[in-house]
C-alpha positions as CSV (number, residue, x, y, z in Angstrom):
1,X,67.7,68.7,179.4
2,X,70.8,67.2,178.4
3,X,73.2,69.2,175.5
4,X,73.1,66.5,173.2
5,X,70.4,65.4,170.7
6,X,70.1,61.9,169.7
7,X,68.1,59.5,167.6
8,X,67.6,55.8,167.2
9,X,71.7,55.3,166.3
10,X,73.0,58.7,166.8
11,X,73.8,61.4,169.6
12,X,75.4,64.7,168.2
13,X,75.9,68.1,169.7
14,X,75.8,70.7,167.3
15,X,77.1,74.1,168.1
16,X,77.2,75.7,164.4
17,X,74.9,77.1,162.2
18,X,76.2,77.1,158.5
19,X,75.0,79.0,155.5
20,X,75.7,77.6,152.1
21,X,75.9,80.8,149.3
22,X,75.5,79.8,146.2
23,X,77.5,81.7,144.0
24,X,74.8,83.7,142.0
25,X,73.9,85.1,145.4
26,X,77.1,86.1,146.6
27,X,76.3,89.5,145.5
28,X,73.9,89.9,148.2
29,X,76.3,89.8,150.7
30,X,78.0,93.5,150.0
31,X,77.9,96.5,151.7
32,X,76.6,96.7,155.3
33,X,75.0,93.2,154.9
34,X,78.4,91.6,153.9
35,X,80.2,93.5,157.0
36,X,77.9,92.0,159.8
37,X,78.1,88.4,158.0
């Protein structure tokens, strides 16, 4: 199985998973949650 993905028009490797935190949540992320994120 090769490292890349690809589509139709596309090949990508992606290596990164991102989390978009709105900032009404933000206060979620304290304490010992905040510390391992």
């Amino acid at each position: 199985m090769s490292r890349f993905q690809k589509a139709s028009h596309v090949l990508w490797h992606c290596q990164y998973h991102i989390v978009w935190t709105p900032k009404c949540r933000f206060g979620i992320l304290k304490g010992n949650v905040g510390k391992e994120v």
